[in-house]
C-alpha positions in Angstrom: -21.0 0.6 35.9 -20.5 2.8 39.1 -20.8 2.5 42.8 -24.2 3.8 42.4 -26.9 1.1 44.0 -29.5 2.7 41.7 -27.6 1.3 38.8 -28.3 -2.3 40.0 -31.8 -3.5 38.5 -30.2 -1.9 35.4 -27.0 -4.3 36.1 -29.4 -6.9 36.4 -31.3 -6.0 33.0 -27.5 -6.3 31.3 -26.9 -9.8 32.4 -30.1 -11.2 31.8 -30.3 -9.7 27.9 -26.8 -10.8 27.9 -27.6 -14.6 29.0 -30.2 -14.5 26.4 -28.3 -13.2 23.5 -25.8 -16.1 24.5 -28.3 -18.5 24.7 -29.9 -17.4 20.7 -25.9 -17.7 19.6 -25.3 -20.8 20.7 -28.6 -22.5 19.5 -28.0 -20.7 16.3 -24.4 -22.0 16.1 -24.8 -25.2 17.1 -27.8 -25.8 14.3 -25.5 -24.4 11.4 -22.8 -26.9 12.6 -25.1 -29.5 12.4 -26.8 -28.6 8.6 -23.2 -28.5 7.6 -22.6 -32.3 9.0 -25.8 -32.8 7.3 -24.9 -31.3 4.6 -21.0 -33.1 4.2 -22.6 -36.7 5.1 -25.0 -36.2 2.2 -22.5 -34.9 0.4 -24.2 -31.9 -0.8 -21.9 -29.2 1.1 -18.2 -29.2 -0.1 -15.2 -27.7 1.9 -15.5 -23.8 0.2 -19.1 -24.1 0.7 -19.0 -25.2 4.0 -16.2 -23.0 5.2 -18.7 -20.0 3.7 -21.5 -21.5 5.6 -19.7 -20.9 8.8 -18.0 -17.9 8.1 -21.4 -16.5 7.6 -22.8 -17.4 10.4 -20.2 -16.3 13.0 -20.6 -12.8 11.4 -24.1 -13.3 12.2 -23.3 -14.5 16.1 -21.2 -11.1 15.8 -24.3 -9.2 14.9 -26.2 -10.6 17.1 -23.9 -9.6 20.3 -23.6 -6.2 18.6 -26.8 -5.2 19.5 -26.3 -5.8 23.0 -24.4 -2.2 22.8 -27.5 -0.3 21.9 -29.2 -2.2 25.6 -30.8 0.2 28.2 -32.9 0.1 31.0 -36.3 0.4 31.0 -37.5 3.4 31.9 -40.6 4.0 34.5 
């Protein structure tokens, strides 16, 4: 960012996309955490499986912050 007061609502934009994104990766984790428990206690998911399962779905939190990168402004 800058100095520049005109940059604010744009500021503003970032942090709120960025709460959101935040929000969407930690319901997302937290549901693949618990379909693996799920999945152990019924003893369907083993340990590579499992460990695959999560590895997975970080790269997908990962993603999913990426795009924040591409965020702009609206424009008027």
């Amino acid at each position: 960012m800058s100095d520049r007061l005109d940059r604010l609502v744009g500021a503003l934009g970032l942090g709120r996309a960025t709460l959101a994104n935040i929000r969407q990766n930690v319901v997302f984790a937290v549901a693949v955490v618990l379909a693996l428990v799920a999945g152990v206690l019924g003893e369907k998911v083993f340990l590579a499986g499992g460990m695959l399962a999560h590895e997975a779905s970080v790269m997908l939190v990962i993603v999913n912050a990426i795009r924040l990168r591409a965020w702009r402004p609206r424009q008027k």
